[in-house]
C-alpha positions in Angstrom: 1.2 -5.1 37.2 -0.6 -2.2 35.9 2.7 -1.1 34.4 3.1 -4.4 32.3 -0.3 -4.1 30.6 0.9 -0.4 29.8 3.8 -1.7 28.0 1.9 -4.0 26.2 -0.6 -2.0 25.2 2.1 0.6 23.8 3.3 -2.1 22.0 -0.5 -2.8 20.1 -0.6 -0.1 19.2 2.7 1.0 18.0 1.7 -2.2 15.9 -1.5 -0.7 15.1 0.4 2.5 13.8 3.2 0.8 11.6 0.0 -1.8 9.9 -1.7 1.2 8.9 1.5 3.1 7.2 2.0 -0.4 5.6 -2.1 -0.5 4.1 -1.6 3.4 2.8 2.0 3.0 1.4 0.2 -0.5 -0.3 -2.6 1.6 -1.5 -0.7 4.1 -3.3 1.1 1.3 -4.8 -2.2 -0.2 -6.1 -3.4 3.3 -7.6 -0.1 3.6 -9.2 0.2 0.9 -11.1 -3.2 1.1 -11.8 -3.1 4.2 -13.3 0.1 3.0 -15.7 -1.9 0.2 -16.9 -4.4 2.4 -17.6 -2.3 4.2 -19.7 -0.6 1.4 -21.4 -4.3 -0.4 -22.3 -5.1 3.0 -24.0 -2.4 3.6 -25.7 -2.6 2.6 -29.5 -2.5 -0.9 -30.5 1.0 -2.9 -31.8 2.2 -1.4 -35.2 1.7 -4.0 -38.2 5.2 -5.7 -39.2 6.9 -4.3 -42.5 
Protein backbone atom coordinates (compact mmCIF):
# COMPACT_ATOMS: atom_id res chain seq x y z
CA UNK A 1 0.00 0.00 0.00
CA UNK A 2 3.00 2.07 0.30
CA UNK A 3 2.73 2.57 -3.51
CA UNK A 4 -0.96 4.11 -3.23
CA UNK A 5 0.02 6.79 -0.69
CA UNK A 6 2.99 7.61 -3.34
CA UNK A 7 0.44 8.18 -5.90
CA UNK A 8 -1.42 10.24 -3.91
CA UNK A 9 1.02 12.23 -2.63
CA UNK A 10 2.28 12.95 -6.33
CA UNK A 11 -0.97 13.94 -6.94
CA UNK A 12 -0.89 16.90 -3.79
CA UNK A 13 1.48 18.07 -4.92
CA UNK A 14 1.22 18.28 -8.53
CA UNK A 15 -1.89 20.18 -7.05
CA UNK A 16 0.34 22.12 -4.94
CA UNK A 17 2.49 23.10 -8.14
CA UNK A 18 -0.47 24.16 -10.57
CA UNK A 19 -2.20 26.45 -7.26
CA UNK A 20 0.89 28.20 -7.06
CA UNK A 21 1.31 29.04 -11.07
CA UNK A 22 -2.42 29.99 -10.64
CA UNK A 23 -1.58 32.69 -7.40
CA UNK A 24 1.60 34.14 -9.56
CA UNK A 25 -0.09 34.31 -12.97
CA UNK A 26 -3.18 36.15 -10.58
CA UNK A 27 -0.57 38.42 -9.18
CA UNK A 28 0.72 39.75 -12.27
CA UNK A 29 -2.73 40.30 -13.22
CA UNK A 30 -3.34 42.41 -10.10
CA UNK A 31 -0.02 44.53 -10.69
CA UNK A 32 -1.15 45.02 -14.11
CA UNK A 33 -4.11 46.49 -13.91
CA UNK A 34 -3.02 48.22 -11.11
CA UNK A 35 -0.45 49.95 -12.75
CA UNK A 36 -3.04 51.07 -15.82
CA UNK A 37 -5.32 52.50 -13.27
CA UNK A 38 -2.65 54.19 -12.02
CA UNK A 39 -2.02 55.73 -15.12
CA UNK A 40 -5.56 56.47 -16.07
CA UNK A 41 -6.28 58.33 -12.38
CA UNK A 42 -3.20 60.48 -13.31
CA UNK A 43 -3.84 61.38 -16.39
CA UNK A 44 -5.44 64.88 -16.87
CA UNK A 45 -8.98 65.38 -16.01
CA UNK A 46 -12.17 65.31 -18.70
CA UNK A 47 -11.84 68.27 -21.27
CA UNK A 48 -14.71 70.98 -20.69
CA UNK A 49 -17.61 70.67 -23.48
CA UNK A 50 -17.58 73.40 -26.35
Amino acid sequence: MQSAGAVVLASRLAESEQRGRHLENALTSRTTIDQALGIVMGGPGPSPAA
